[in-house]
N, C-alpha and C positions, 0 to 999 in steps of 0.2 A: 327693427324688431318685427318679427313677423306670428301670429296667433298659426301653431300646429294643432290643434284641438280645443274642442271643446264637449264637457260633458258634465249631463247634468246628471244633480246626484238626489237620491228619494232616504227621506229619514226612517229607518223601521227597528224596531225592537229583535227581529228573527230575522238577519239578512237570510239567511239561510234558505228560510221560506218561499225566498223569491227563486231560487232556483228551477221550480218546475217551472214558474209561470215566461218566465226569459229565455228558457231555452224551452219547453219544450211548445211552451204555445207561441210565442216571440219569433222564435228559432235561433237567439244570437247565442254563442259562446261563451262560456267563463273563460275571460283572460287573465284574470287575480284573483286572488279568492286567501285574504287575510283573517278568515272567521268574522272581523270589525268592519271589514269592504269585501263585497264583489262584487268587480265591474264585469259588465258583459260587453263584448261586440257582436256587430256584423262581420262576416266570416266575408263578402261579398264586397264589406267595404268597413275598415279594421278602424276608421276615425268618426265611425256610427258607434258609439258607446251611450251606456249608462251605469252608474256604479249608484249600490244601494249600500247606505250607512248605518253601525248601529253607534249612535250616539254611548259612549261611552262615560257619560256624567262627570269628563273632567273639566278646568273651565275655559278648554278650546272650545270656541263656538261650531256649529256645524254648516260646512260650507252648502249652500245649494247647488254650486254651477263651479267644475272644476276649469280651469283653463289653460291652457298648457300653453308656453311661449318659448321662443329659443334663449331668450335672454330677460331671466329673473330678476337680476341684481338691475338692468334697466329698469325694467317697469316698476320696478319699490321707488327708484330715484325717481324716475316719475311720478309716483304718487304722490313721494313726499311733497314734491317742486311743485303740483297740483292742487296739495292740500286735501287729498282723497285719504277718507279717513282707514284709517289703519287696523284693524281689531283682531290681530296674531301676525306677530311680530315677524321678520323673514328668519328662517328656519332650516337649517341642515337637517332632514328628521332619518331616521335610522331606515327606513325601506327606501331610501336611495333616490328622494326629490326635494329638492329645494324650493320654500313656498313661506307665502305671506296670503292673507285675506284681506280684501277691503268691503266695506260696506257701500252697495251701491245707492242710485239715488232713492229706490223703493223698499229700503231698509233689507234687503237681500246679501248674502254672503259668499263673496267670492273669491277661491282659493286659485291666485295664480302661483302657475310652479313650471319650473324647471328639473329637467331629469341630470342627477347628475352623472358627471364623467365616470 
């Protein structure tokens, strides 16, 4: 199992907002732009992201640090087998990435996923 990214994510009411401050002060690019996310990259180096969230008040918690792996369904069985606690369950979700969230040891929220096929 090998870690292809990682990217942390900033909680805000108006992701929208952040758009001057990411690109034009930052300089990175909208890569996604879901009205609910958008991530930005580095154009110079496309695995330099940050995606900004609006918490949408449902009761998924909100990830701090997205992490992208080649193999999803691994790392859940690993957590389980670890006893790494669990707090959103693994997930087909409809924009086309398969993910689960663990709770790290500083009470932080982390959404591993895979992209799917």
């Amino acid at each position: 199992m090998s870690v292809k990214r990682i990217v942390p994510n900033i909680e805000s009411e108006t992701p929208q907002k952040s758009i001057a401050f990411y690109e034009e002060f930052i300089g990175l690019k909208i890569a996604m732009d879901m009205d609910w996310i958008i991530t930005f990259i580095s154009e110079r180096n496309p695995t330099s992201q940050i995606s900004v969230i609006r918490h949408d008040g449902s009761d998924v918690p909100h990830p701090d640090v997205s992490i992208e792996v080649d193999n999803v369904d691994q790392m859940f069985a690993k957590a389980k087998k670890q006893n790494i606690k669990i707090v959103y369950p693994i997930t087909d979700e409809p924009w086309g990435v398969r993910r689960f969230f663990v709770s790290d040891p500083n009470g932080k929220i982390i959404n591993i996923l895979s992209h799917l096929e």
